[in-house]
VORO-750818 format. One record per residue (C-alpha): residue number from 1; x, y, z; residue in three letters. Coordinates in steps of 0.1 Angstrom, whole numbers, plus 5000, padded with zeros to 4 digits. Layout:
N
@seq=NUM	x=X	y=Y	z=Z	type=ALA;
...
This chain:
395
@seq=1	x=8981	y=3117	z=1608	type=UNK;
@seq=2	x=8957	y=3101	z=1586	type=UNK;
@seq=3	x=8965	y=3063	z=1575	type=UNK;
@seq=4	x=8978	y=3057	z=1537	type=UNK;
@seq=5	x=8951	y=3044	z=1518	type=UNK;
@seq=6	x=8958	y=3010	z=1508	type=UNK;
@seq=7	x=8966	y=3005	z=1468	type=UNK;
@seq=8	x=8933	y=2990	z=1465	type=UNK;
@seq=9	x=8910	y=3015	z=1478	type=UNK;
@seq=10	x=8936	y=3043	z=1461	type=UNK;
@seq=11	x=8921	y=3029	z=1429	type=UNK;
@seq=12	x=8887	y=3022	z=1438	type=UNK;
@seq=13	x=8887	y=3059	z=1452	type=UNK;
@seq=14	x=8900	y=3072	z=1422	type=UNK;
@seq=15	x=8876	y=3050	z=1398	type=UNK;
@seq=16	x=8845	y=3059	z=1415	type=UNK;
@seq=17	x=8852	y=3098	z=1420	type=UNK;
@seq=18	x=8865	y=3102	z=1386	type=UNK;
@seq=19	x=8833	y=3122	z=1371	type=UNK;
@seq=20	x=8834	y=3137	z=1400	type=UNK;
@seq=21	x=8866	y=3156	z=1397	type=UNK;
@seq=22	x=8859	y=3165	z=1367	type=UNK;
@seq=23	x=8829	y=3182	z=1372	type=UNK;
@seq=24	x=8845	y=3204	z=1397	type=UNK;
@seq=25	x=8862	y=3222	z=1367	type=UNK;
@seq=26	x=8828	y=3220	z=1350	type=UNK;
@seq=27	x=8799	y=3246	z=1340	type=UNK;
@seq=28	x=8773	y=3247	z=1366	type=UNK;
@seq=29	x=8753	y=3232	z=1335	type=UNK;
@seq=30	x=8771	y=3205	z=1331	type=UNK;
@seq=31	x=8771	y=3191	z=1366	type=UNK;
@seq=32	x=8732	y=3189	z=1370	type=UNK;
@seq=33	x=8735	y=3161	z=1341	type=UNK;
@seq=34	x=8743	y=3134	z=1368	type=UNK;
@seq=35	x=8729	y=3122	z=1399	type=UNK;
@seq=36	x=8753	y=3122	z=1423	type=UNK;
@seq=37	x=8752	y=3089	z=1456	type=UNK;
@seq=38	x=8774	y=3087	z=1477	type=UNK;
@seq=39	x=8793	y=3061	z=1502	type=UNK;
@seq=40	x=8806	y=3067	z=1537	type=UNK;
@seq=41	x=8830	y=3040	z=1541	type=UNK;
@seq=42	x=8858	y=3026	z=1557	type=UNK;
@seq=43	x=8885	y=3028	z=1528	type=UNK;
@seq=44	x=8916	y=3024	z=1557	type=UNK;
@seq=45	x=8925	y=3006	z=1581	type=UNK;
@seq=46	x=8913	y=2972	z=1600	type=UNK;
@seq=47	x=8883	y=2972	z=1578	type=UNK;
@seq=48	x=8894	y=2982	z=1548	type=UNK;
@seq=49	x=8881	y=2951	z=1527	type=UNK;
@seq=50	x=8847	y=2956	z=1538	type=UNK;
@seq=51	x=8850	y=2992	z=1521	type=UNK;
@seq=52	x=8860	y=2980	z=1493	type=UNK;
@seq=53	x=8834	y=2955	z=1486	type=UNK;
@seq=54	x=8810	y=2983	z=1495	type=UNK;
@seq=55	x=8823	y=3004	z=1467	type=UNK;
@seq=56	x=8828	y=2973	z=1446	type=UNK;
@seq=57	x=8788	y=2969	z=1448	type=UNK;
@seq=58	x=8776	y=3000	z=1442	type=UNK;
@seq=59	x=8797	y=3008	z=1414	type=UNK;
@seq=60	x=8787	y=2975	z=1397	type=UNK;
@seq=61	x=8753	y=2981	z=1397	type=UNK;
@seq=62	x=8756	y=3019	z=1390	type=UNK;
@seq=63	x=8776	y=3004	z=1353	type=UNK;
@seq=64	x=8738	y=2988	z=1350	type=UNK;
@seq=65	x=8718	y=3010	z=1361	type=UNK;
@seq=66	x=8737	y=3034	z=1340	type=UNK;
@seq=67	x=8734	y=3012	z=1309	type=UNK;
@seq=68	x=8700	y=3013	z=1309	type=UNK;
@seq=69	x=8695	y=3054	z=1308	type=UNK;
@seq=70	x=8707	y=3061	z=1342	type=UNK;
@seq=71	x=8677	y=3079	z=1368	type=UNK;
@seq=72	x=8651	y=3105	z=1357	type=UNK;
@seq=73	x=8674	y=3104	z=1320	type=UNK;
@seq=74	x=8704	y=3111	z=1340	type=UNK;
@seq=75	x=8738	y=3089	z=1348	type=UNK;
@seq=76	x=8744	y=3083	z=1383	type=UNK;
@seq=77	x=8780	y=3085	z=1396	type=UNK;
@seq=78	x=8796	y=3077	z=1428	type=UNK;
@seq=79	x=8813	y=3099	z=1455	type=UNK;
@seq=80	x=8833	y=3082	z=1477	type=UNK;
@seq=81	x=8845	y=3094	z=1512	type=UNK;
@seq=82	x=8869	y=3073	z=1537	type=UNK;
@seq=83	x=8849	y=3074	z=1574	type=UNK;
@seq=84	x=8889	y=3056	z=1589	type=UNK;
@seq=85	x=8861	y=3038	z=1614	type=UNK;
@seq=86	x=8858	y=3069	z=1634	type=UNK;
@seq=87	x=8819	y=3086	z=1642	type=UNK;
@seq=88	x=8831	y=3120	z=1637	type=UNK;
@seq=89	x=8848	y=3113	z=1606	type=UNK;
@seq=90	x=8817	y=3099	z=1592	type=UNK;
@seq=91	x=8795	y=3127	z=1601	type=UNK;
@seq=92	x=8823	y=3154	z=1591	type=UNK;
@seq=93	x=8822	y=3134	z=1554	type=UNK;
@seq=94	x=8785	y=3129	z=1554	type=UNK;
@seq=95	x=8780	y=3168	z=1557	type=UNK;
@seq=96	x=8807	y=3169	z=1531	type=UNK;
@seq=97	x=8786	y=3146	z=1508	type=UNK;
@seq=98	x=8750	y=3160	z=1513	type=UNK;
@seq=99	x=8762	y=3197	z=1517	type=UNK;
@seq=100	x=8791	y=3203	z=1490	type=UNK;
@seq=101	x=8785	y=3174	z=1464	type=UNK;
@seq=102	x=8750	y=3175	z=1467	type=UNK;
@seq=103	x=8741	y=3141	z=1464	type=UNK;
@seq=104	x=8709	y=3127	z=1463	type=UNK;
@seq=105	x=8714	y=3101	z=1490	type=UNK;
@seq=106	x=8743	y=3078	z=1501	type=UNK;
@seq=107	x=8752	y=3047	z=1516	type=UNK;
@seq=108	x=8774	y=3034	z=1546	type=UNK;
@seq=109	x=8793	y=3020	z=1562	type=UNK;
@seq=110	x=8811	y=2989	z=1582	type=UNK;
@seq=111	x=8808	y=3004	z=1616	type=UNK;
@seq=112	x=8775	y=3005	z=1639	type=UNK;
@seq=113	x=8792	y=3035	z=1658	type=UNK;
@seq=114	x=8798	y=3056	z=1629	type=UNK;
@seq=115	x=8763	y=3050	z=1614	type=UNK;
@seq=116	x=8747	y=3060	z=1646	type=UNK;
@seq=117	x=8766	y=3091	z=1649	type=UNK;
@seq=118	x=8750	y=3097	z=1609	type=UNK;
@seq=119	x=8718	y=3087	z=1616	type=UNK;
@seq=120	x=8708	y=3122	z=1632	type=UNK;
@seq=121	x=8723	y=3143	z=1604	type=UNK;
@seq=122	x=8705	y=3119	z=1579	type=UNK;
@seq=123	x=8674	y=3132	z=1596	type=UNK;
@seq=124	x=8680	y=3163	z=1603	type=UNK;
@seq=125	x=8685	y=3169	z=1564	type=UNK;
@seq=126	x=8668	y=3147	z=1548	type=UNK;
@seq=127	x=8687	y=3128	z=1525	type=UNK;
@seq=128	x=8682	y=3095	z=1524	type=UNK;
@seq=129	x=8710	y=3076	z=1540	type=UNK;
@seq=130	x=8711	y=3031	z=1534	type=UNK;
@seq=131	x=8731	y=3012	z=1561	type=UNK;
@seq=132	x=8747	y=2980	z=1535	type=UNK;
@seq=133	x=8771	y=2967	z=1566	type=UNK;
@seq=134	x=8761	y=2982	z=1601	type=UNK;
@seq=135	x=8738	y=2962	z=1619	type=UNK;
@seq=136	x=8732	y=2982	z=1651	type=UNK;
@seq=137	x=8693	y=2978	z=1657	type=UNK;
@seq=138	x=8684	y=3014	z=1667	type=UNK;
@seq=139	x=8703	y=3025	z=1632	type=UNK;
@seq=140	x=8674	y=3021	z=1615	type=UNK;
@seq=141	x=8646	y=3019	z=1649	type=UNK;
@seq=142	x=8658	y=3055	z=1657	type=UNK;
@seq=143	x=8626	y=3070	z=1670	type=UNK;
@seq=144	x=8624	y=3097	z=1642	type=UNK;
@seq=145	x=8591	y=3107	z=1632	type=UNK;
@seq=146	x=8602	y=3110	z=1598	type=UNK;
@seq=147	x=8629	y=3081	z=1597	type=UNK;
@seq=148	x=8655	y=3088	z=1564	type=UNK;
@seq=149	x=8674	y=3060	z=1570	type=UNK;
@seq=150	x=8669	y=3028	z=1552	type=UNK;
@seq=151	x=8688	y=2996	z=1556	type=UNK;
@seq=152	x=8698	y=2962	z=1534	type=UNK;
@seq=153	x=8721	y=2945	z=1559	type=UNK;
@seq=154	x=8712	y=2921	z=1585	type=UNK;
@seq=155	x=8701	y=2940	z=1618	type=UNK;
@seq=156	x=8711	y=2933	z=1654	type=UNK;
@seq=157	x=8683	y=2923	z=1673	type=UNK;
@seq=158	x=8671	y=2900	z=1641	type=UNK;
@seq=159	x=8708	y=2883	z=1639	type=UNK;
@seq=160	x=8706	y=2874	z=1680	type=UNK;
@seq=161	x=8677	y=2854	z=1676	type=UNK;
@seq=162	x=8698	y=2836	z=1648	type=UNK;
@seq=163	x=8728	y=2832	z=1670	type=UNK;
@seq=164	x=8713	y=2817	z=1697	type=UNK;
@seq=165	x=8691	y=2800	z=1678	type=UNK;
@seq=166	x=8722	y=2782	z=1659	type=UNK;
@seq=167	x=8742	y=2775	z=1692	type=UNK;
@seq=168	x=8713	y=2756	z=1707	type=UNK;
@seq=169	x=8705	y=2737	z=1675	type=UNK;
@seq=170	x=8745	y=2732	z=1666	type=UNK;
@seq=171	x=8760	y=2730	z=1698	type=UNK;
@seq=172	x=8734	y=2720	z=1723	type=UNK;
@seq=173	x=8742	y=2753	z=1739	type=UNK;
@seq=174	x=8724	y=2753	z=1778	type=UNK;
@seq=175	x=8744	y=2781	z=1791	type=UNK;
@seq=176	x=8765	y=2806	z=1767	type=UNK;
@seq=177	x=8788	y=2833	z=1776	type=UNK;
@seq=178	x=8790	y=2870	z=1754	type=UNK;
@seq=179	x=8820	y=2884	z=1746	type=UNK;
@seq=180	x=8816	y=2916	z=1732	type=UNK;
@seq=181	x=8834	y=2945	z=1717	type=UNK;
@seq=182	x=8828	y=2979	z=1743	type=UNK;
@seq=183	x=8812	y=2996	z=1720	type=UNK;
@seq=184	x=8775	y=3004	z=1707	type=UNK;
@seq=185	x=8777	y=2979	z=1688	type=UNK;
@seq=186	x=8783	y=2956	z=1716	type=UNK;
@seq=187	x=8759	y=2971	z=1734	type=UNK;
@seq=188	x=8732	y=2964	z=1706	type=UNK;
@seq=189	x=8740	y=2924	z=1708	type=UNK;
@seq=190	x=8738	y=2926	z=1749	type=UNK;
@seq=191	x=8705	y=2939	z=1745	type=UNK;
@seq=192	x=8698	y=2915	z=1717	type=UNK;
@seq=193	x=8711	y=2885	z=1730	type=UNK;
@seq=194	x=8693	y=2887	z=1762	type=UNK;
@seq=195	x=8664	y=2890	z=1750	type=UNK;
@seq=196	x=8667	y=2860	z=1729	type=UNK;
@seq=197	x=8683	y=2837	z=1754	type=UNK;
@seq=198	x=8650	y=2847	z=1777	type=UNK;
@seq=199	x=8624	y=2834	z=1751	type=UNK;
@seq=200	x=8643	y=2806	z=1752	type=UNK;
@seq=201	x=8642	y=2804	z=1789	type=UNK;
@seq=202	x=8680	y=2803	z=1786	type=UNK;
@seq=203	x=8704	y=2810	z=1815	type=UNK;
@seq=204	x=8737	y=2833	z=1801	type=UNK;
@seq=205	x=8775	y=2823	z=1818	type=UNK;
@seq=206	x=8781	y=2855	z=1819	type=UNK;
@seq=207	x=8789	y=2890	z=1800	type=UNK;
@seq=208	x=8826	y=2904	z=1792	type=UNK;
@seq=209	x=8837	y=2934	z=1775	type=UNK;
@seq=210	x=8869	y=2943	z=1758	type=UNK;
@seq=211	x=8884	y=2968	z=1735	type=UNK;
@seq=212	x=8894	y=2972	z=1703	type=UNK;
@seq=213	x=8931	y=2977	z=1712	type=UNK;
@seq=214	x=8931	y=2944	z=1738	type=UNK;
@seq=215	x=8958	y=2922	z=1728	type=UNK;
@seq=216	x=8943	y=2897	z=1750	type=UNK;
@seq=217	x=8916	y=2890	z=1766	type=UNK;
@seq=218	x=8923	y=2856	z=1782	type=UNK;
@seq=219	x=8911	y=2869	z=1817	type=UNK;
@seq=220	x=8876	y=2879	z=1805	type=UNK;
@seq=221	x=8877	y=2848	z=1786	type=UNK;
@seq=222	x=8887	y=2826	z=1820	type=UNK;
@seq=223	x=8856	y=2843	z=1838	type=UNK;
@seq=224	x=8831	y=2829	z=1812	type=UNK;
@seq=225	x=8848	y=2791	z=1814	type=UNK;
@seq=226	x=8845	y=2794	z=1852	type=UNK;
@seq=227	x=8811	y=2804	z=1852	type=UNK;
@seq=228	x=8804	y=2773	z=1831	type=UNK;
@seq=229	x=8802	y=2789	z=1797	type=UNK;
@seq=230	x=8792	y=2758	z=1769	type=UNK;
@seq=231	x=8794	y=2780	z=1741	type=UNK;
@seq=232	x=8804	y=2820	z=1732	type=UNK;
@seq=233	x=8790	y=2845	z=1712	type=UNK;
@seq=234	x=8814	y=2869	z=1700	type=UNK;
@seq=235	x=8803	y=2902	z=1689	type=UNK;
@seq=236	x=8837	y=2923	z=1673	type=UNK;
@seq=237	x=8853	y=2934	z=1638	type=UNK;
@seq=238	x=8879	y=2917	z=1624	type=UNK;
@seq=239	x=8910	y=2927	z=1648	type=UNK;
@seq=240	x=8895	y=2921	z=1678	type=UNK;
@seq=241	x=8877	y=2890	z=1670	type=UNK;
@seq=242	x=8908	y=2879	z=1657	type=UNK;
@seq=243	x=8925	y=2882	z=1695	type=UNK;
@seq=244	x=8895	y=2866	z=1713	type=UNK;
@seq=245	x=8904	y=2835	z=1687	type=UNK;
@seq=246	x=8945	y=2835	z=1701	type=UNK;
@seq=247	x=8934	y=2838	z=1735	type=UNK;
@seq=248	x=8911	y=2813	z=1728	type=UNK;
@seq=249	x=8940	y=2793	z=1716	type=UNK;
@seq=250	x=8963	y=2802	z=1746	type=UNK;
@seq=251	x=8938	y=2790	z=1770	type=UNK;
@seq=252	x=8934	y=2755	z=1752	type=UNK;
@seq=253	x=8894	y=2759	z=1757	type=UNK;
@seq=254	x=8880	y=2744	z=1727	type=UNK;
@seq=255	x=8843	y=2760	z=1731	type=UNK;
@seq=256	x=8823	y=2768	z=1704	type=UNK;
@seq=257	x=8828	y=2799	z=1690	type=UNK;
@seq=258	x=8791	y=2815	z=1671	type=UNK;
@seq=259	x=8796	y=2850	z=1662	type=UNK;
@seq=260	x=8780	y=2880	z=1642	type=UNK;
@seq=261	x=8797	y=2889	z=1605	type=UNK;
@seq=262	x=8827	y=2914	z=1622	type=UNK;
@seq=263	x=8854	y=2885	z=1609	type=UNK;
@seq=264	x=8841	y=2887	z=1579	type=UNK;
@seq=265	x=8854	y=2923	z=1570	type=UNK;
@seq=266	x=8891	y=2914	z=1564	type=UNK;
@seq=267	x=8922	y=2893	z=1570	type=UNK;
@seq=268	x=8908	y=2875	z=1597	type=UNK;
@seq=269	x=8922	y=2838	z=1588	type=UNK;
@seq=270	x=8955	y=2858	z=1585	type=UNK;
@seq=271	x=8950	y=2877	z=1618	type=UNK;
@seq=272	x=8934	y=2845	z=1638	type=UNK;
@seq=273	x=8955	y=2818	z=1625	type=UNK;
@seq=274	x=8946	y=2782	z=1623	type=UNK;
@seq=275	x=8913	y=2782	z=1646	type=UNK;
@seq=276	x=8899	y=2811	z=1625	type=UNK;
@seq=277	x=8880	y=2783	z=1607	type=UNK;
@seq=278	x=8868	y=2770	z=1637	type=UNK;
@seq=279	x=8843	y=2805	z=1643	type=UNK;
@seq=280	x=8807	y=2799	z=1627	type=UNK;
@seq=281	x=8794	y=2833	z=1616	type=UNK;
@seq=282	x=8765	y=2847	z=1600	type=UNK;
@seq=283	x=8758	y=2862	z=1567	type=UNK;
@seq=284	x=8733	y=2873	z=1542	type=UNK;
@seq=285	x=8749	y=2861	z=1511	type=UNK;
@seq=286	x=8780	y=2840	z=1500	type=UNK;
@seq=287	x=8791	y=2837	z=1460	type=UNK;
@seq=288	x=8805	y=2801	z=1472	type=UNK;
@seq=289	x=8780	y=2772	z=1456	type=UNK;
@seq=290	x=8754	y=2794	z=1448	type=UNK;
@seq=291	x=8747	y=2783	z=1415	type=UNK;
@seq=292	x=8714	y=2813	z=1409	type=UNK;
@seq=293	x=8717	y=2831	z=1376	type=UNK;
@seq=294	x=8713	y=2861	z=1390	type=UNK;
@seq=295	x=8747	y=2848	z=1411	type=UNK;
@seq=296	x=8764	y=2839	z=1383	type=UNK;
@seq=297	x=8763	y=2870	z=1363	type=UNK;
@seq=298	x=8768	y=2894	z=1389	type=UNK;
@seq=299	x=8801	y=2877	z=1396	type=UNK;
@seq=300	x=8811	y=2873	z=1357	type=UNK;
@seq=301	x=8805	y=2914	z=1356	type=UNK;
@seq=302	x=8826	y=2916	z=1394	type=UNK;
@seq=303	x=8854	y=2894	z=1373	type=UNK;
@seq=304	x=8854	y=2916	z=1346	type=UNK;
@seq=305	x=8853	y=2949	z=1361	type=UNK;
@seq=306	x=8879	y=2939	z=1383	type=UNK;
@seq=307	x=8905	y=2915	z=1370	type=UNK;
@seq=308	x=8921	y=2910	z=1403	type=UNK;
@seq=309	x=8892	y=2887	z=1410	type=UNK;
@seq=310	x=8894	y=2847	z=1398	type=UNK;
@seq=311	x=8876	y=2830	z=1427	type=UNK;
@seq=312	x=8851	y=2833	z=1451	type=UNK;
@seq=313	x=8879	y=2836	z=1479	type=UNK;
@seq=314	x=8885	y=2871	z=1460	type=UNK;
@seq=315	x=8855	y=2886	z=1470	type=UNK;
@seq=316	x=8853	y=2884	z=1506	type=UNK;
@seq=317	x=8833	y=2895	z=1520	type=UNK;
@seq=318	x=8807	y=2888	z=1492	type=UNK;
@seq=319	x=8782	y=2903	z=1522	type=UNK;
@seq=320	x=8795	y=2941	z=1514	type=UNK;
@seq=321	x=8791	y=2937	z=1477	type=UNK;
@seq=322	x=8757	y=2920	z=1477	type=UNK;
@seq=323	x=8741	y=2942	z=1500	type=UNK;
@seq=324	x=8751	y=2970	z=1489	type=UNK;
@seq=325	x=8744	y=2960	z=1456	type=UNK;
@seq=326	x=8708	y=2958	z=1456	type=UNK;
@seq=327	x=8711	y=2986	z=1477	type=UNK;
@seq=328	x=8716	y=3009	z=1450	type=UNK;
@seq=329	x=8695	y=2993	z=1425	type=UNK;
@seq=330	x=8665	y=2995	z=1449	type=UNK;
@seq=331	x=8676	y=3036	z=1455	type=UNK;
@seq=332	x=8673	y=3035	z=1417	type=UNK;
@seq=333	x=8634	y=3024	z=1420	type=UNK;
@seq=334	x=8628	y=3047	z=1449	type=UNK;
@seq=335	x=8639	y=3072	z=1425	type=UNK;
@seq=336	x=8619	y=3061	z=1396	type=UNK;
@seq=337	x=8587	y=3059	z=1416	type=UNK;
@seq=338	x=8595	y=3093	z=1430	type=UNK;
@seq=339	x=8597	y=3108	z=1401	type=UNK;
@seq=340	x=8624	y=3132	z=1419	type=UNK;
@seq=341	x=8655	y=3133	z=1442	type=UNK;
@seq=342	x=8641	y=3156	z=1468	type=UNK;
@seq=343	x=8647	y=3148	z=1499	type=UNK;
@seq=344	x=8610	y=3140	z=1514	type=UNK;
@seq=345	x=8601	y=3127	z=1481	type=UNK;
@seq=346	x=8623	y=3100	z=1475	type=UNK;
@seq=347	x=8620	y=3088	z=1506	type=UNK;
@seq=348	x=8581	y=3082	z=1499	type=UNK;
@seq=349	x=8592	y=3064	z=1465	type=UNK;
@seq=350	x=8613	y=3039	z=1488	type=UNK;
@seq=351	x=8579	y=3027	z=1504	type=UNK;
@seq=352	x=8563	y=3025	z=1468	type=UNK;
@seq=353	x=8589	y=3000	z=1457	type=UNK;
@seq=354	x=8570	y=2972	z=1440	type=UNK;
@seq=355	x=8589	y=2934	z=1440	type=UNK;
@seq=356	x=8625	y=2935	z=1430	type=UNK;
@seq=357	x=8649	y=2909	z=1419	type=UNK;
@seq=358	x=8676	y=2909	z=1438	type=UNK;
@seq=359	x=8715	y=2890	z=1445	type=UNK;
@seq=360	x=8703	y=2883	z=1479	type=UNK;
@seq=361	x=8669	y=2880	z=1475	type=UNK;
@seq=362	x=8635	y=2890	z=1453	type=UNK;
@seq=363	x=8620	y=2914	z=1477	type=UNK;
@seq=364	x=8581	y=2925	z=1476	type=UNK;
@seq=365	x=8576	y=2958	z=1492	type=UNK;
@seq=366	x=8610	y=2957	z=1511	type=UNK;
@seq=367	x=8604	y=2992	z=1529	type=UNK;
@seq=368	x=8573	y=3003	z=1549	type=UNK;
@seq=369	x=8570	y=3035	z=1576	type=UNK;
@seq=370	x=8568	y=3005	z=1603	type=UNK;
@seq=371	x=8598	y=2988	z=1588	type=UNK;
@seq=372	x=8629	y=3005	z=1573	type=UNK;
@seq=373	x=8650	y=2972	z=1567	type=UNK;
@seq=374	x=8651	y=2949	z=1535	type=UNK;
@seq=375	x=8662	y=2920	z=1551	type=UNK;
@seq=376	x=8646	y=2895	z=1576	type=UNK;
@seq=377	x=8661	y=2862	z=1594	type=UNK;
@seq=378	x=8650	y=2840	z=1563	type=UNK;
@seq=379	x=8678	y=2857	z=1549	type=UNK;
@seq=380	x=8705	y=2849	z=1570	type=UNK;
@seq=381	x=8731	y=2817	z=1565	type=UNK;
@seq=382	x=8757	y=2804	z=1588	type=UNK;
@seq=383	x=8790	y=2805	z=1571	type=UNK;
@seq=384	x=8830	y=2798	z=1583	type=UNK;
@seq=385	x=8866	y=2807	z=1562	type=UNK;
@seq=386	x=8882	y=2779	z=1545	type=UNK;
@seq=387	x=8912	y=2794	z=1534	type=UNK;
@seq=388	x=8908	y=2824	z=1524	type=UNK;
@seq=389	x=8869	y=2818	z=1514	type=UNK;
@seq=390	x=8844	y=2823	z=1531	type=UNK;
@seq=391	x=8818	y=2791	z=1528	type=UNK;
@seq=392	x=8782	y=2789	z=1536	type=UNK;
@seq=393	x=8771	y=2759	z=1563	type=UNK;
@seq=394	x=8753	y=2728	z=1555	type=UNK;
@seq=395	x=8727	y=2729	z=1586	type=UNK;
């Protein structure tokens, strides 16, 4: 049976795929006067929040883009399809996107396994597909000749040099343990992580597995104190993070906890309890202090488009909403410099992107055929929940 959707994403569903409906009942005429993107998402579920800031993103910069003329003289709108965190239910809805509604290219999603199980469809037909959360290395490094998929998120192999970096700088770290989630994902950071802790002539404690259903995982956990583990990397969405936290806690072992963004996709201080705030975790942008005007008006149009929001806390994760924010505007001038939405086209006008400036950054020549991802480590920041908030680090 498929989930409920919660009564948020019921109404983002409904906001963004509005047009959309509509134009079913349309003349054919009539429904080549838009440009259709879409979003493969988690909309359910564990993850749910992540989806929605996804959404939240892209339909805020698709009201600007739109106020200024649209692409090519045409409005863009937003399809939105719920992936539920499962790889075939993202390929079934990507097919649905590219092949029924047409669209010109789309965006996803929250989970590494569901992008990879994408990223040979993307190919295969085409159509530009932009990774905003998943940061699963070989999503974007995926050997094809003619690579259609383009990424602004942060990107595995990137983030472990980050996390290891920041445990030896913060913690003194001499010999860490991994705990990671058994999935590709996890697999992505074993790869990753290794290969940092060797240019750092590093020794790891050890490497433990566990599922996404484990209610607790104090015995992989009690292999990595034994072995001498000073500090842990944790790899893992919300849920799961959340349990390595309570076992954590159950133990009494008070090691440092440095992990990748998966506890930032939800009600992780609600799932972890007190010593969520102990977990230092990476980002690529937080609302929180960041005084920028480009900050500042972006969240003054996500207050007014969406009155539920009335602090920073509201918008976790920021991460979802900024990348896939200038996500969409950067499609926009991959578009523009294409001068079409053809498929081999467009994804030439994504490497003639001139300098953009964006919520996370001002990017020059974000995309090239050598390197299909926007972001780099100077655009990372340490972050940790207060509350409900999620606050940047002072290193």
């Amino acid at each position: 049976m498929t989930p409920a959707l919660p009564r948020f994403s019921r109404r983002l569903l409904l906001a963004a795929g509005a047009a959309s409906l509509s134009l079913a009942f349309a003349l054919p005429a009539a429904a080549q006067e838009t440009v259709k993107m879409g979003v493969v998402a988690a909309m359910s579920g564990q993850s749910a929040k992540s989806g929605e800031a996804i959404v939240r993103g892209l339909s805020l910069a698709i009201d600007e883009i739109n106020a200024k003329g649209g692409v090519l003289g045409k409005k863009v709108e937003l399809v939105v399809r719920d992936d539920e965190s499962n790889p075939a239910k993202g390929v079934i809805a990507a097919r649905e996107l590219v092949q029924r509604e047409k669209v010109v290219a789309y965006f996803g999603g929250v989970d590494t396994p569901v992008s990879m199980a994408i990223v040979p469809f993307a190919n295969q037909s085409k159509v530009p597909f932009i990774g905003v959360w998943a940061a699963g290395t070989a999503i974007t490094r995926n050997g094809s000749p003619e690579n259609y998929v383009f990424r602004v998120s942060a990107v595995d192999a990137l983030v472990d040099v980050a996390l290891v970096d920041y445990a030896v700088k913060k913690y003194a770290a001499k010999k860490p343990g991994m705990i990671l989630i058994n999935n590709p994902w996890g697999e992505s950071n074993e790869a990753g992580l290794k290969t940092a802790l060797e240019a750092k002539k590093l020794p790891y404690a050890g490497i433990e597995k566990f599922e996404t259903g484990d209610v607790d995982v104090v015995p992989q956990l009690t292999r990595l104190k034994d072995a001498g583990a000073d500090a842990l990397f944790l790899v893992a969405n919300v849920a799961p993070s959340a349990q390595v936290v309570k076992s954590l806690d159950r133990m009494g072992w008070k090691v440092p906890v440095v992990s990748h963004w998966g506890p930032a996709g939800g009600r992780f201080t609600e799932l972890a309890g007190p010593s969520a705030e102990k977990v230092h975790f990476i980002q690529t942008f937080s609302f929180s202090g960041n005084t920028s005007p480009k900050s500042v008006a972006v969240f003054e149009a996500l207050k007014k488009k969406f009155p539920e929001i009335k602090t920073a806390a509201d918008v976790t994760p920021a991460v979802g909403i900024a990348n896939a924010y200038d996500a969409m505007h950067l499609t926009a001038l991959a578009i523009a410099k294409a001068g079409s939405t053809e498929g081999p086209k467009l994804r030439e006008g994504f490497y003639e992107i001139g300098s953009y400036d964006g919520l996370i950054k001002k990017y020059d020549k974000p995309f090239s055929k050598y390197n299909q991802d926007a972001l780099s480590p100077s655009d990372y920041l340490f972050t940790y929940f207060k509350g409900d908030e999620i606050l940047p680090l002072v290193n």
